[in-house]
C-alpha positions in Angstrom: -40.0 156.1 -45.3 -38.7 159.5 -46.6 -41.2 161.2 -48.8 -40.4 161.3 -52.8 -39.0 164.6 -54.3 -41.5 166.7 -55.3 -40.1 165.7 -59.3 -40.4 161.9 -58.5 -44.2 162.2 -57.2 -47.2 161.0 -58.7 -48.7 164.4 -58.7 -46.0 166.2 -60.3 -46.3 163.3 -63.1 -49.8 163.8 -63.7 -49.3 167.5 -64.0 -46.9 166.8 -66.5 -48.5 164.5 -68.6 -51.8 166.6 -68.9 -49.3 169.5 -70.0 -48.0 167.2 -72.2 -51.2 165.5 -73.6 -53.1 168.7 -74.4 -49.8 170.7 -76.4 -50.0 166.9 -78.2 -53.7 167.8 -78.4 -53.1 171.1 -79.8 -50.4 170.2 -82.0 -53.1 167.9 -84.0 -55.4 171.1 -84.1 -52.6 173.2 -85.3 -51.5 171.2 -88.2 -54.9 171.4 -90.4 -55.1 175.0 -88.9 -52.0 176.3 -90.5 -52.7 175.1 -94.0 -56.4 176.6 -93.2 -54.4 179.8 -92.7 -52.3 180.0 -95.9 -55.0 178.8 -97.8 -57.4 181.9 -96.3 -54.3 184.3 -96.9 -53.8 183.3 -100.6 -57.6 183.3 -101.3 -57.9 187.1 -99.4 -55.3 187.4 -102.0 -56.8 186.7 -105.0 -60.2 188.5 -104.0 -58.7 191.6 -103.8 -56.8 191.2 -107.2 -60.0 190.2 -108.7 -61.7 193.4 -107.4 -58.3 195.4 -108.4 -58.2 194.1 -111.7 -62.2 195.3 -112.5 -60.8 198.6 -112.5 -59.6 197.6 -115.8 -62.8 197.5 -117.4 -63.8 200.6 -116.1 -60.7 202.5 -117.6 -60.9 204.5 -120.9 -60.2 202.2 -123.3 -59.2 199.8 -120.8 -56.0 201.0 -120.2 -54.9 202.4 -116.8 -52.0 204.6 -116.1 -49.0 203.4 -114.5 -49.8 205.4 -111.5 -52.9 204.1 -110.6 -51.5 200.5 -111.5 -48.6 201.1 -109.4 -51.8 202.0 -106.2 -53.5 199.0 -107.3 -50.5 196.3 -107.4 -49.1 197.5 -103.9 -52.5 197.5 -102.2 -52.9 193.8 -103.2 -49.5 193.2 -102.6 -48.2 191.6 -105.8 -46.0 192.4 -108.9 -48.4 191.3 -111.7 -52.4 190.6 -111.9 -54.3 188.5 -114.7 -58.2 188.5 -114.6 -59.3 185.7 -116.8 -62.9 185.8 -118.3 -64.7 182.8 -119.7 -64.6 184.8 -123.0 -60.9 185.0 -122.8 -60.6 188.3 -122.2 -57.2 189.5 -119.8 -57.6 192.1 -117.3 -53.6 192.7 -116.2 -51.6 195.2 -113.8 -48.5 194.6 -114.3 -45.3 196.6 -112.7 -43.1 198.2 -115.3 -40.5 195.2 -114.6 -42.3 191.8 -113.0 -39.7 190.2 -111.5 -38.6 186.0 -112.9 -41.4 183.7 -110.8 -39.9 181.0 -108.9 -42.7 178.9 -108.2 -46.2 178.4 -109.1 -49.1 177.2 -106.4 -52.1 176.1 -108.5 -54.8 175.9 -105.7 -57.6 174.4 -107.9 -55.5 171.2 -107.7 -53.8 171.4 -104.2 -55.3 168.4 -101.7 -55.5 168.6 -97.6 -52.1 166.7 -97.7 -50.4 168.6 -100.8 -51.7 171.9 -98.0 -50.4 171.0 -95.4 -47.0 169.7 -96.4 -46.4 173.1 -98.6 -47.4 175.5 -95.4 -44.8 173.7 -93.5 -42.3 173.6 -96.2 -43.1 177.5 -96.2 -42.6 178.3 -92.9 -39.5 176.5 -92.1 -38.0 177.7 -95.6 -35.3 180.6 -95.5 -35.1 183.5 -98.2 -37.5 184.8 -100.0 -39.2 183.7 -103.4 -41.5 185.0 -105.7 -44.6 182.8 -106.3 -47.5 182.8 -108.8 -51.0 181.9 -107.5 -53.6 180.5 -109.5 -57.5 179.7 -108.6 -60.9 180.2 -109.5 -62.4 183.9 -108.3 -63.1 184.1 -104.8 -66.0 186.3 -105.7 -67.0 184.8 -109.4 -66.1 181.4 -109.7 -66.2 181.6 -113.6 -63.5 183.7 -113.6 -59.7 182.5 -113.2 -57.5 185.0 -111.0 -53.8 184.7 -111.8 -51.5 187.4 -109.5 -47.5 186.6 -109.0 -46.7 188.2 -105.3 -43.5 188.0 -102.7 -44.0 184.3 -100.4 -42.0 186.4 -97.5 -44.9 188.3 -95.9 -46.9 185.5 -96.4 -44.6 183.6 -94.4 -44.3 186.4 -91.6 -48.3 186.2 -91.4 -47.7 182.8 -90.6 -45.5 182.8 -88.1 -47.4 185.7 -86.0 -50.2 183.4 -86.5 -48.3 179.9 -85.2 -46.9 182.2 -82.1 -50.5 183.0 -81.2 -51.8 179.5 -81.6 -48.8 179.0 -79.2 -49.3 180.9 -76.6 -53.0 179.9 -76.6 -52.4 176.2 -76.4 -49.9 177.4 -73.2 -52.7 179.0 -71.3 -54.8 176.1 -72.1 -53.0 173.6 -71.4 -51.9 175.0 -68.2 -55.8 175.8 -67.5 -56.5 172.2 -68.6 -53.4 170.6 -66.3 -54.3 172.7 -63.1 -57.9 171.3 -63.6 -57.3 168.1 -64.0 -54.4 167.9 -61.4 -57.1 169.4 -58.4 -59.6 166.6 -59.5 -57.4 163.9 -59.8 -55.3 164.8 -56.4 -58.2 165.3 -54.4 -60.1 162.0 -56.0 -57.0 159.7 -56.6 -53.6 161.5 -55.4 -54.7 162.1 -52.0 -56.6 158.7 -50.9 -53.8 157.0 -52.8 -51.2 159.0 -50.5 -53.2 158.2 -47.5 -53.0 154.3 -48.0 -50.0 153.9 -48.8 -49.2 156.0 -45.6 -51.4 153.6 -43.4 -49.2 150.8 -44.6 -45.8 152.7 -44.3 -47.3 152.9 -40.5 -48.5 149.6 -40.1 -45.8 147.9 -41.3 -43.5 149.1 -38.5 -45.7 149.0 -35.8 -48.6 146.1 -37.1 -49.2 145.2 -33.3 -51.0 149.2 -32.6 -54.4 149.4 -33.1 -53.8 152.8 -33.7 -51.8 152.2 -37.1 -55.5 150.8 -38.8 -56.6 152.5 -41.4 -60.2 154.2 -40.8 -61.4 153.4 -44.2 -63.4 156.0 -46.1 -67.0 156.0 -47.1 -66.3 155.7 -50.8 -68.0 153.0 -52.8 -65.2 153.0 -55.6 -62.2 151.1 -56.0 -60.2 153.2 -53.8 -63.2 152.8 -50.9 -62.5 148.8 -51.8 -59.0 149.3 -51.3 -59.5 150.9 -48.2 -62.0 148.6 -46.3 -59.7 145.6 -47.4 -56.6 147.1 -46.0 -58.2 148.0 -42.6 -59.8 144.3 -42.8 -56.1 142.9 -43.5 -54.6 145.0 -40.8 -57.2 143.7 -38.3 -56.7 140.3 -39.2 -53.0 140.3 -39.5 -52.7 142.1 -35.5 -55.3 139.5 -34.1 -52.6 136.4 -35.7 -49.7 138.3 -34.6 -51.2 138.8 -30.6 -52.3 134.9 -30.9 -48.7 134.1 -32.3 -47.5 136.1 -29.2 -49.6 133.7 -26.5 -48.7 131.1 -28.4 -45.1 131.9 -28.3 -45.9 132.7 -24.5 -47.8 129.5 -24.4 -44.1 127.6 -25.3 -41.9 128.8 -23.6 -43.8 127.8 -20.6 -44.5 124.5 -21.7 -40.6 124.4 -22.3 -39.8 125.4 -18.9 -42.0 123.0 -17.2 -41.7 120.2 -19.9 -38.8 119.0 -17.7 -40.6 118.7 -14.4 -43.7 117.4 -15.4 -42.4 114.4 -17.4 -40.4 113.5 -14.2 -43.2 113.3 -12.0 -44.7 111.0 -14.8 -41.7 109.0 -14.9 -42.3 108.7 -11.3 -46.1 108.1 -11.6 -45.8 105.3 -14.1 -43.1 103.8 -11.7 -45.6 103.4 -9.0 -47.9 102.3 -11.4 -45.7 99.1 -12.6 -45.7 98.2 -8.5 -49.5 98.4 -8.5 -50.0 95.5 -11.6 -48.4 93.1 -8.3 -51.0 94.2 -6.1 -53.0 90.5 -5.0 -56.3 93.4 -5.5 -57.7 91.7 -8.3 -59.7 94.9 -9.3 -56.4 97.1 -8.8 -54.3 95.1 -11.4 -57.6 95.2 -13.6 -57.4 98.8 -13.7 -53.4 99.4 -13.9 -53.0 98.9 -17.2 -55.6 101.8 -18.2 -54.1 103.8 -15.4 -50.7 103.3 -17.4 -51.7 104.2 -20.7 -53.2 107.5 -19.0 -50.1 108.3 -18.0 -48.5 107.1 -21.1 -50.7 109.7 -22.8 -49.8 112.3 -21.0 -46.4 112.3 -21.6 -47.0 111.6 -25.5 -49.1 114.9 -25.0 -46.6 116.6 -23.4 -43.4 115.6 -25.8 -45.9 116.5 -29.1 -46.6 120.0 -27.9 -43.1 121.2 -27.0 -41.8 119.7 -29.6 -44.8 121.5 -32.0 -43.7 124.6 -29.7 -39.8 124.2 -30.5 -39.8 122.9 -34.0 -40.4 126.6 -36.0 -38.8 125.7 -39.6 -38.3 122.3 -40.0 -34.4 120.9 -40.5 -34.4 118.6 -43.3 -31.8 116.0 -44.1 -33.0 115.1 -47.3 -31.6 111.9 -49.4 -33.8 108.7 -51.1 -36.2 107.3 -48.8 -37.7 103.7 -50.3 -41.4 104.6 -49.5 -42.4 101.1 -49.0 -39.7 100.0 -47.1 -40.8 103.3 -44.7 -44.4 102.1 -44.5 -43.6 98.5 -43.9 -41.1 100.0 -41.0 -43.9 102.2 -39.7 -46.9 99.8 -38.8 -45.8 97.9 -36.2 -45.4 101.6 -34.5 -48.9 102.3 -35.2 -50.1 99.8 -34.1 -48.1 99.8 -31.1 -50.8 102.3 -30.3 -53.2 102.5 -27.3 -56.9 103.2 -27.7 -58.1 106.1 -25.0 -60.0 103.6 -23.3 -56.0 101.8 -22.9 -56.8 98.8 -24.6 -54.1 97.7 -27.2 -54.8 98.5 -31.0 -56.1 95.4 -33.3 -55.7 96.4 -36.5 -54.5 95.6 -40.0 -51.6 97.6 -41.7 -51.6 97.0 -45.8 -49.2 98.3 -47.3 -49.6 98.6 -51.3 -46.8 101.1 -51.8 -45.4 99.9 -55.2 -41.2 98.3 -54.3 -38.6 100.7 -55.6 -40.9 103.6 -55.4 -38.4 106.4 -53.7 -38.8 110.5 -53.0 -35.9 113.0 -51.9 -37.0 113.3 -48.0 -36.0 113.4 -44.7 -37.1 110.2 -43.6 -37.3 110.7 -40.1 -39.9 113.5 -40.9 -41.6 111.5 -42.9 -42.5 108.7 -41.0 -43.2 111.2 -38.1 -45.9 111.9 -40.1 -47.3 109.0 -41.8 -47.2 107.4 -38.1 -49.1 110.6 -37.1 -51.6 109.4 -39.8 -51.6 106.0 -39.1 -51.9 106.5 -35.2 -55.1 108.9 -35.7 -56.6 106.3 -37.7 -56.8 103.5 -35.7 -57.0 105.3 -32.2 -60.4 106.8 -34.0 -61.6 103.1 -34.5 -60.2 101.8 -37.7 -59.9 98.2 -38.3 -58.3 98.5 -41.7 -55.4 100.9 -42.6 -54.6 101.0 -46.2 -51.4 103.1 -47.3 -50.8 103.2 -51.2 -49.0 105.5 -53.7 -48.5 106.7 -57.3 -46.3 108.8 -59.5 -48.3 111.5 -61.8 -46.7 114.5 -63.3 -43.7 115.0 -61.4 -45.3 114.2 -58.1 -45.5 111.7 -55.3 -49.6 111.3 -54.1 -49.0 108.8 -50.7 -53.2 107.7 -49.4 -53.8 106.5 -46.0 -57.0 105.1 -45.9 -59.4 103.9 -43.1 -61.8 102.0 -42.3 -63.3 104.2 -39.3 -66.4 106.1 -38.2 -65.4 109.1 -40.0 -64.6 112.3 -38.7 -67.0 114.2 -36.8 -68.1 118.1 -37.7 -66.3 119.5 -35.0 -63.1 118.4 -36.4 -63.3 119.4 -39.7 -64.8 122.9 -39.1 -60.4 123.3 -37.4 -59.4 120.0 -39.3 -55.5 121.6 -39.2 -55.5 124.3 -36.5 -53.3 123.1 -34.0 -55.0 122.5 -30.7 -58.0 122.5 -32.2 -58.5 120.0 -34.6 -59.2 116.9 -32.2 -61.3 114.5 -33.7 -61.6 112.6 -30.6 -61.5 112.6 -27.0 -58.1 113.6 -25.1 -56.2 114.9 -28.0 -55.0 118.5 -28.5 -55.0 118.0 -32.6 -51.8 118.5 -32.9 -51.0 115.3 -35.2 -52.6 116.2 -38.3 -50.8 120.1 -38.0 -47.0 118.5 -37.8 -47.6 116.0 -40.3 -49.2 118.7 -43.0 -46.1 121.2 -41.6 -43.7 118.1 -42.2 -45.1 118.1 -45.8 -45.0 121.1 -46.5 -41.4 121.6 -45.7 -40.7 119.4 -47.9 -42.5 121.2 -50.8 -46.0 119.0 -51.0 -48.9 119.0 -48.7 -51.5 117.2 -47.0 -54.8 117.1 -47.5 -58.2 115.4 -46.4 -59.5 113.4 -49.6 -62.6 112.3 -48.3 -64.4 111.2 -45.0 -67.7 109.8 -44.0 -69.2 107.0 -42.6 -66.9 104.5 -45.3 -63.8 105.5 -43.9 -61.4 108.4 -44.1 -58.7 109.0 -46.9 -55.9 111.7 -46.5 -53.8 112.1 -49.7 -49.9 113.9 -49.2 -48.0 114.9 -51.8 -44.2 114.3 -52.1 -41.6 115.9 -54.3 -41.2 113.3 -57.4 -39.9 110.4 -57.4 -36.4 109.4 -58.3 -35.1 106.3 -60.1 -32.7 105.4 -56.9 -33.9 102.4 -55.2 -31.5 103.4 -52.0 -33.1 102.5 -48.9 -33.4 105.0 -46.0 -35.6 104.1 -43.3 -35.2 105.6 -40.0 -33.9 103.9 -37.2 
């Protein structure tokens, strides 16, 4: 796997987004900030007015040449100056020609929202204006301080200011990002690289011991992570070395299948010859002797063809469920016991008439005679096979009679050659006929056991209203 442009990465996307979350962050801090500004600018504004406009008062006859007016007005920065006292006295400066006033900001009535929408209306606004400012005295709230000044150097303070706040928020945002990207890349980044890495690896080589992951000692999620990858890789390369003896283990059985069931062709021919021997005790013990070697080569056909099947084929059309059950029993109990005395045992069938699933009936009745032939080869007098429609779905029981199964088999009730319940057998019959049923989308399952008897339940696809018959031949 080629490694993602450094654009593309997760670390260059974290680096971003904290660059962009704290100018967002700053951005919120700015907005009340630059209202806070203007507001501070007008009100510096009106303090030194108020303190310009005392002069007044201390004037002869509280008059004060045009000169010193002139001095006073530009030092504030305005055209015109009213000092209001509560006794309705006027202490004005004035130039000799105010000029017309285009707007008035009355700040004893201006809210945080009326602020902050006019300092932005200010500093995107082009031109110039002339404004008249009204509020209580900075320094004597009982007095009223009424100047008309030029809005444009206002605005210039304001933008020097905004270009400051600017350029802070840049350093700190970039101090912030650089931070938060060295934690986070060597607490998230990294580890997160590293996985993904070790499963890069493993995936094209999951056989190599060496492509495990050596888990970190890290007790949060990441640690998790970790420990369950290497656990998964360790599990996964021990099923794929036992699916490669397995695979080993068929192709021999393949290549010595044929052999072997000739010379047991050839042993069970002798064997016939024996049942005419006048030995009384030699034709007492042929037929067991037969049905040993009958078992053998039932032994030998179910594990190549468990070796050779891989993904079930399925030729899938109606199958008339009873029809496949009554057809079944008399193979079942066509069965041998492992002691090679013939099966006596009752087949009921209770699978309702005209009750039919889309299967391969062939596969099918591989496995219900699987089912039926573990049954009463266990011991099972009674075999009772019955089934229902719920939901969509198919639920076929086979139920016995027998001893139960015992503890060994249920601890590997499904693992193939080793989920024997009894003497002899490999316990392969119960994996093909849960494989079978699984192919065709249900599945097998073991219901309930004990000394009563033993139910397995399969599910089928549903059932279909065709009442065609397939039973195999």
């Amino acid at each position: 796997m080629r490694p993602s442009p450094v654009s593309r990465s997760l670390s260059a996307k974290l680096l971003l987004l904290t660059v962009l979350f704290v100018m967002l962050a700053e951005v919120l801090i700015y907005t009340p900030s630059i209202a806070r500004f203007r507001l501070a600018y007008l009100q510096e504004k009106l303090a030194s007015a108020h303190l310009a406009a005392l002069s007044v008062e201390a004037a002869p006859d509280l008059m004060v040449n045009k000169a010193l007016q002139r001095k006073l007005l530009d030092h504030v920065g305005a055209h015109m100056i009213d000092l209001i006292q509560p006794d309705a006295r006027v202490y004005m400066l004035s130039a000799a020609m105010p000029p017309r006033v285009d707007a008035t900001v009355d700040l004893r009535t201006a809210g945080t929202a009326d602020m902050i929408l006019d300092a932005f209306a200010a500093l995107f606004r082009r031109g110039d204006r002339v404004i008249r400012v009204v509020d209580r005295s900075p320094r004597d709230p009982a007095l009223r301080v009424e100047l008309v000044m030029d809005e444009r150097p206002m605005i210039t303070a304001m933008h020097d200011f905004s270009g400051r706040i600017l350029g802070l928020s840049i350093v700190i945002s970039l101090i912030t990002a650089g931070l938060v990207f060295l934690s986070l890349n060597g607490l998230f980044v990294r580890p997160l690289r590293r996985l993904t890495q070790a499963i890069v690896e493993f995936s094209r080589d999951p056989e190599n011991a060496a492509r495990t992951l050596t888990p970190e000692r890290r007790t949060d999620e990441l640690g998790v992570a970790q420990r369950e990858l290497a656990t998964m890789q360790d599990t996964l390369s021990t099923a794929l070395r036992q699916r490669e003896r397995l695979a080993a283990l068929g192709t021999a059985v393949a290549k010595i299948n044929h052999d072997l069931r000739a010379i047991l062709s050839t042993a069970a021919l002798l064997s016939e010859h024996l049942g005419e021997s006048a030995d009384p005790e030699v034709r007492r013990v042929t037929p067991r002797l037969m049905a040993s070697i009958d078992r053998a080569v039932e032994l030998c056909g179910q594990t190549l063809s468990y070796t050779q099947d891989g993904v079930l084929p399925l030729d899938r059309r109606p199958v008339d469920l009873a029809a496949l059950v009554d057809e079944m029993g008399p193979q079942v109990l066509a069965a041998l016991r492992p002691d090679g005395q013939r099966v006596e045992a009752l087949w009921d069938n209770r699978v309702p008439p005209g009750l039919c699933v889309p299967a391969d009936p062939v596969q099918l009745a591989r496995a219900l005679a699987n089912l039926g032939r573990n049954a009463v080869q266990a011991g099972a007098e009674r075999v009772v096979v019955s089934a229902e429609a719920a939901e969509g779905r198919v639920l076929l029981t086979v139920a016995d009679d027998g001893p139960g199964l015992p503890p060994r088999a249920l601890a590997n009730l499904f693992q193939p050659f080793a989920g024997s319940a009894r003497a002899g057998g490999i316990g392969l019959g119960l994996a093909i006929a849960r494989e079978i049923l699984r192919a065709h989308g249900g599945d097998l399952r073991l219901a309930e056991t004990g000394e009563a008897g033993t139910v397995f339940t399969a599910e089928l696809p549903g059932a279909i209203e065709s009442p065609a018959s397939s039973v195999p031949d």
